[in-house]
N, C-alpha and C positions, 0 to 999 in steps of 0.2 A: 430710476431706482434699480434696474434688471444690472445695470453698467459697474455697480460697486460690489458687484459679487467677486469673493475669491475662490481660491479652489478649497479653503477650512469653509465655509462658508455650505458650500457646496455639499461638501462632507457631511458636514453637522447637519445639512436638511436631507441627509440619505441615511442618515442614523438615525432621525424620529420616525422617517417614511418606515424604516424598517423596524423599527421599535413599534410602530401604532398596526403595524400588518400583519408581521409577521412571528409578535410577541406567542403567540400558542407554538408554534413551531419552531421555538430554538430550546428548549430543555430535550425536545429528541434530536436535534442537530449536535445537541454539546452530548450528548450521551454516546451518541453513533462515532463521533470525533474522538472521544474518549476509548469509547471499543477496541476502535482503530489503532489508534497509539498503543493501546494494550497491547496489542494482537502484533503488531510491527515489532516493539521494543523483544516481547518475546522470539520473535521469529530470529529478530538479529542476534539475539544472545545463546542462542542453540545451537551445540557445536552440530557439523554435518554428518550425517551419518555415514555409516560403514559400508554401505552400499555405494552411497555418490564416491567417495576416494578410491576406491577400487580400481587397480588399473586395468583396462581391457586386453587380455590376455587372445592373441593372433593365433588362430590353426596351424600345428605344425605338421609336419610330412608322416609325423610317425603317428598322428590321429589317425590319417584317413588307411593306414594300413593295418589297426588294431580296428576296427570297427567290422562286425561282421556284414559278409556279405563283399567285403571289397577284392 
């Protein structure tokens, strides 16, 4: 009997095991999933701010000679 299993077979008795076990636990798995996707789709679609584009600007010769003290 063990010999005529396939891999759909196989599937479908991982999909009741986890249908009969772990039924309380997927309405906060599909919530937290959803969060997610919220939370990512937003992130993707907000342009970058003014700070990150900002080119870092190198110390020139004429800094360290206006600075007092130098």
């Amino acid at each position: 009997m063990g010999s005529n299993l396939t891999g759909w077979h196989g599937l479908i008795l991982l999909l009741v095991v986890l249908l009969l076990f772990a039924a309380p636990k997927l309405p906060g798995l599909a919530r937290s999933l959803g969060q997610s996707i919220t939370i990512f789709r937003g992130e993707v679609k907000k342009p970058p701010a003014d700070d990150e584009m900002a080119p870092v600007s190198e110390p020139s010769a004429t800094d360290d000679a206006t600075k007092p003290g130098a």
